[in-house]
N, C-alpha and C positions, 0 to 999 in steps of 0.2 A: 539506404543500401539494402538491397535485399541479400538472403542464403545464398545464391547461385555468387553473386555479384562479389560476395567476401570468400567464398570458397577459390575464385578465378583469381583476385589477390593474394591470396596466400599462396597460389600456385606458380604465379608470376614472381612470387619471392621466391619460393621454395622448388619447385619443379624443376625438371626436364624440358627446356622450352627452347622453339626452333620460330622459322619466319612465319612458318606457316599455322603451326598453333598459336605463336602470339596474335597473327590476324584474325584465327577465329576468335581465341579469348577475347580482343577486344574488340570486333562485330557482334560480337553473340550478345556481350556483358552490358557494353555499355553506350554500343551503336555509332562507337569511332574506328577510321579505318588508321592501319598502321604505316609510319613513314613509307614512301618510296611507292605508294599507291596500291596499285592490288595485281600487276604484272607480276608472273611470279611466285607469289603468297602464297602460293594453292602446295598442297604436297604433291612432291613429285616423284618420288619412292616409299619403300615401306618404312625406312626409317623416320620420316618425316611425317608419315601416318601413324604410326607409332606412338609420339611425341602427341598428335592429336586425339587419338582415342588414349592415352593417360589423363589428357585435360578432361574428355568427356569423361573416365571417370572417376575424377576431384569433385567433378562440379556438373552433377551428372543434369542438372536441372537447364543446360545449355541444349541437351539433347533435342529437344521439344522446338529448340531455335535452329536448327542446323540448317531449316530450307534458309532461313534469312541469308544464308551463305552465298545464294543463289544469285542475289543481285551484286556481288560484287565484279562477277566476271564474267564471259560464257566459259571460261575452264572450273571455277567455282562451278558453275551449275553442271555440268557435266559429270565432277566429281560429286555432287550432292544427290544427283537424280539414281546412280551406284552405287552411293554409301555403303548402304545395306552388304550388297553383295562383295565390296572392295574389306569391310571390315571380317565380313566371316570368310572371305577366302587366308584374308591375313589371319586371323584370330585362328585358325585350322591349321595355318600351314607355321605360322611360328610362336602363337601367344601371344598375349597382353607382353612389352619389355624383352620382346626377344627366349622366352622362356624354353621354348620348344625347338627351339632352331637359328642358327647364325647365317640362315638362307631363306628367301623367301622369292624365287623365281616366277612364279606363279604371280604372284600378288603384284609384283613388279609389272608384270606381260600386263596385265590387267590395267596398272591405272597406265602404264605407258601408252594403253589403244584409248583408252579415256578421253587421257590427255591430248593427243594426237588428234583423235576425232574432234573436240571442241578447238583444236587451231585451224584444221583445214575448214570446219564451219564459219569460221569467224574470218578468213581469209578472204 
């Protein structure tokens, strides 16, 4: 077992953990997908993005894996192709945990057109 791989177990003990950072924890770690398939999984607000950029960083050596996200869904890949811009619009508007803000509308509108635009694609 490697670093990243003991860092994402003690996170899964210890964490913050929701559907959708369990599915990356264990896509990213150990290349299993988690019950109930991968409909779903994906974050669908900032709370649940939240929950995911805490995992990324416990166990920051996942980073490097996040395209692997890609293949689980076309709303995974949608949300991976954004990352970037979905975490620093969140990471501006409310912080790592909520720090800065008990709102995040902005960040919201954003993975909402995301999200949106990878179902009427896949429609």
């Amino acid at each position: 077992m490697d670093a990243t791989q003991d860092a994402v177990l003690d996170w899964l003990n210890t964490g913050e953990t929701g559907t959708s950072s369990k599915c990356m924890a264990m896509w990213l770690a150990f290349g299993k997908r988690t019950r109930g398939g991968t409909f779903g999984n994906h974050p669908h607000d900032p709370d649940d993005m939240d929950r995911c950029l805490k995992l990324l960083a416990t166990a920051p050596g996942l980073r490097e894996r996040l395209p692997k996200m890609a293949k689980l869904s076309k709303t995974w890949a949608a949300l991976v192709a954004r990352w970037d811009e979905i975490e620093a619009m969140q990471m501006d508007e409310i912080g790592l945990n909520w720090t800065k803000s008990r709102s995040a509308p902005k960040t919201y509108a954003l993975m909402k057109e995301v999200i949106d635009g990878a179902r009427k694609r896949a429609a």
